[in-house]
N, C-alpha and C positions, 0 to 999 in steps of 0.2 A: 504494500500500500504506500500511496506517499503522508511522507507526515507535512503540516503546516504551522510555521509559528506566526502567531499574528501580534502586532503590537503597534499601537496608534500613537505611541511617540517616537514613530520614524519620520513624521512630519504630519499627520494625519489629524491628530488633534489639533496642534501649531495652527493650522490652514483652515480646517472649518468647527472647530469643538469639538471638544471631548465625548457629548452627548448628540453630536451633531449624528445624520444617516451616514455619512460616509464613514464617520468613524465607528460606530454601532451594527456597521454591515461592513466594515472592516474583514472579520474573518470570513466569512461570506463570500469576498471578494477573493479572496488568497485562495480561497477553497476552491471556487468556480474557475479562477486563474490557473491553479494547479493543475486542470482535467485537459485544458489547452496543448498541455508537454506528456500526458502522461500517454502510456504504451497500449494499454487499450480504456476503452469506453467504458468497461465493467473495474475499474480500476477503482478501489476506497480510498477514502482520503479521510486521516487522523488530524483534527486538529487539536495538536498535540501541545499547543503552550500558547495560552492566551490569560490575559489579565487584565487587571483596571491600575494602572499608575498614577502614584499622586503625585505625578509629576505634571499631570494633564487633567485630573477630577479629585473635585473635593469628596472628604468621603461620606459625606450623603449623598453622592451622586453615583457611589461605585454599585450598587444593589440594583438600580435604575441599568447602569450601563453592562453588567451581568445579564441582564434581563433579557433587554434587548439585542444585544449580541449571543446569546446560545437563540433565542429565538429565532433571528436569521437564518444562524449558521446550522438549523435544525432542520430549514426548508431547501437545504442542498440536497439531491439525493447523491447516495452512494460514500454519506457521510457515516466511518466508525464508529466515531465516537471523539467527547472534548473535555480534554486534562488541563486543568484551571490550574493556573499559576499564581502562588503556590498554597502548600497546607496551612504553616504557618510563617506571620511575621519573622525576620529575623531580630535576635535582641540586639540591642544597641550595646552591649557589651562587646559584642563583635567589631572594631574598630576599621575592617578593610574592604567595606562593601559600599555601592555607591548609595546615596540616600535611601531611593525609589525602593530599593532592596530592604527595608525596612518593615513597608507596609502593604506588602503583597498578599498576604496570606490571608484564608479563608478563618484563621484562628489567630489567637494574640498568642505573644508570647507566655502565657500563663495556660494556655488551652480552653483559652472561651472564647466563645464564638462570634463573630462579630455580624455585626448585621447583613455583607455583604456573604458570611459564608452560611448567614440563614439561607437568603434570598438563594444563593446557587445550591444547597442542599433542596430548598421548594424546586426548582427548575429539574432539578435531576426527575425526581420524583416526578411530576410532570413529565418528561421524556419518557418516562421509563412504561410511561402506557398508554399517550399519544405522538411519540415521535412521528410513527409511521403515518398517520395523517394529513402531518405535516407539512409533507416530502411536497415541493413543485416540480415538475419537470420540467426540465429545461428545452426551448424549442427555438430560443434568438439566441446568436454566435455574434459577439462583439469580435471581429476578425483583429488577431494582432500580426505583425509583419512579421517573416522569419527569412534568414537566409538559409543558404543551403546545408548548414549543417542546425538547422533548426533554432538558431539560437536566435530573440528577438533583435529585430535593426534598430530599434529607440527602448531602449530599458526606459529611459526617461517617462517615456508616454506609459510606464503600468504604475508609476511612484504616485502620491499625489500632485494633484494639480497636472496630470499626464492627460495628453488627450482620448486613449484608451480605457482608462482611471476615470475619467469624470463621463465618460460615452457609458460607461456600465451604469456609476451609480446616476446617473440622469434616467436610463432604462428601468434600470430597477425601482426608483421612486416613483414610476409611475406607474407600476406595478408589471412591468414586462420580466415574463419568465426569461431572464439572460443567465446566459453563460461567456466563455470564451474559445477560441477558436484559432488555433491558428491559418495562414495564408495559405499554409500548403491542402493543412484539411479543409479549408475552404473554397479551395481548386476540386474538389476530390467528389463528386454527390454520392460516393456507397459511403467514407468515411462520415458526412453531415445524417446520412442515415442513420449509419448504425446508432449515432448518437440523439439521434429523435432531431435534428434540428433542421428546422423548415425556413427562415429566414435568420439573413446575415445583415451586421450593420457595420461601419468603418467610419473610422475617426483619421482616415490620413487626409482626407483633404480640409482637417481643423489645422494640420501638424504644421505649425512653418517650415 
């Protein structure tokens, strides 16, 4: 399977909020991005480290931003499963870790609970016996460019403020079942099949 790490202070938050859709469909994004490269269509995807940084949300905002982000990331199909980062805070007795590193965890450093690792304990629960409901299928390919050994021609355009990046979540907030795609499977209509997708969109005549 592939795994994904999602985290919205790689400029994500910075550019539109913490609580903003882009950063709440954040993993979502990484998720749907991931299926673009992978080797077949029946391929899971782990999204394997995801968290709320208070380096980007206060923490009455982290329960909210839990929320909304496994809910997204619930309506990918051919999602694993999602390992919240992390268990618990670390103690500030530990003197060699960057702030953010502090207050990660779904428990304090005493072993109680803190409100956001209620909130994602309710979410599991929830998943755990309507995930499959969920699921959307995906049927629109935000086409991204590759060359010939596959590897994207503008990395730029998947980061935020990319013009691939903002063609997704523009799609997505309007509730268009999107995925992504690459140019070559987008040349291909048995490849756009097998993966259920009937229409394609393109962001390169945004790209300067």
């Amino acid at each position: 399977m592939t795994t994904v790490h999602s985290w919205i202070f790689n400029g994500t938050a910075a550019q539109y909020g913490g609580l903003s859709p882009q950063s709440t469909r954040h993993a979502e994004w990484m998720i749907e991005l991931s299926k673009a490269f992978a080797t077949g269509p029946d391929r899971q995807v782990w999204l394997q480290e995801v968290g709320a940084p208070s380096m980007n949300l206060a923490e009455e905002e982290m329960p909210e931003f839990a929320t909304r982000t496994v809910e997204s990331a619930l309506t990918s199909p051919g999602l694993y499963g999602v390992t919240w980062w992390c268990s618990h805070d670390v103690s500030r007795s530990l003197g060699d870790y960057k702030d953010l590193e502090y207050s990660l965890g779904l428990l304090d450093v005493d072993n109680a609970v803190k409100p956001l690792g209620a909130r994602f304990a309710e979410l599991v629960a929830d998943a755990r016996t309507s995930a499959s409901s969920r699921v959307q299928q995906r049927t629109v390919g935000v086409v991204v460019d590759v060359d010939e050994r596959d590897l994207p021609t503008s990395r730029v355009g998947l980061a935020p403020g990319g013009a691939e990046f903002e063609l997704w979540h523009a799609l997505r907030e309007q509730g268009s079942p999107v995925t992504v795609v690459t140019s070559r499977t987008a040349s291909d209509p048995q490849a756009l099949a097998d993966r259920g997708i009937t229409a394609l969109e393109s962001a390169a005549s945004a790209r300067p």
